[in-house]
C-alpha positions in Angstrom: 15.6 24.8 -6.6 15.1 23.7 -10.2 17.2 20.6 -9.4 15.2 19.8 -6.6 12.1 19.8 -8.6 13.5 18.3 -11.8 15.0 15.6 -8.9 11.4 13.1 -9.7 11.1 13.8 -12.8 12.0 10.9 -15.3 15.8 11.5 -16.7 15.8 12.3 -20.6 15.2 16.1 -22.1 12.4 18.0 -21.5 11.6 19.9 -24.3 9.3 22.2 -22.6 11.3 22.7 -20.1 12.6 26.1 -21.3 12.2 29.7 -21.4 10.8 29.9 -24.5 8.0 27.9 -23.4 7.3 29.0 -20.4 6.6 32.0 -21.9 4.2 31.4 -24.4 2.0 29.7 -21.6 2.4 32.9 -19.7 1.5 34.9 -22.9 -1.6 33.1 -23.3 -3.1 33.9 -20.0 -0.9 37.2 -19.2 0.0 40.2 -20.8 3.7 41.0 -20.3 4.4 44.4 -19.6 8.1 44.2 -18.7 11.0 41.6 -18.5 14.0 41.8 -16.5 17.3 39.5 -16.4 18.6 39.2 -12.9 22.3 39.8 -12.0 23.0 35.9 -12.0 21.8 35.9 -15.9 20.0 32.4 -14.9 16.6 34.2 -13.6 14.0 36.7 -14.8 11.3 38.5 -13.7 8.2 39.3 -15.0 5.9 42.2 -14.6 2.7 41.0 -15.9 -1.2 41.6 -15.2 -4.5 38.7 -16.4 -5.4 39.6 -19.7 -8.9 40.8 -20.3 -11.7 38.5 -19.1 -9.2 36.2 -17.8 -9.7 37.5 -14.0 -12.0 35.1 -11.9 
């Protein structure tokens, strides 16, 4: 799946295309409660709820 959606993106790096990233934009809007590597090792999951006065 990440191929596919990489497929239209202009070729080069993408520096914020990376875990690391990703979650500090989670952590600004969630708080993670829990992490988990999948068996693969290429995927986690995230058990996370809005922080406070984020919810609509």
């Amino acid at each position: 799946m990440v191929q596919k959606l990489l497929a239209h993106k202009r070729p080069g790096p993408h520096p914020d295309y990376d875990l690391g990233h990703f979650e500090r934009c989670l952590r600004e809007v969630f708080d993670i409660h829990r992490t988990e590597v999948l068996g693969s090792g290429t995927r986690v999951r995230y058990h996370a709820t809005p922080k406070q006065g984020m919810r609509g």
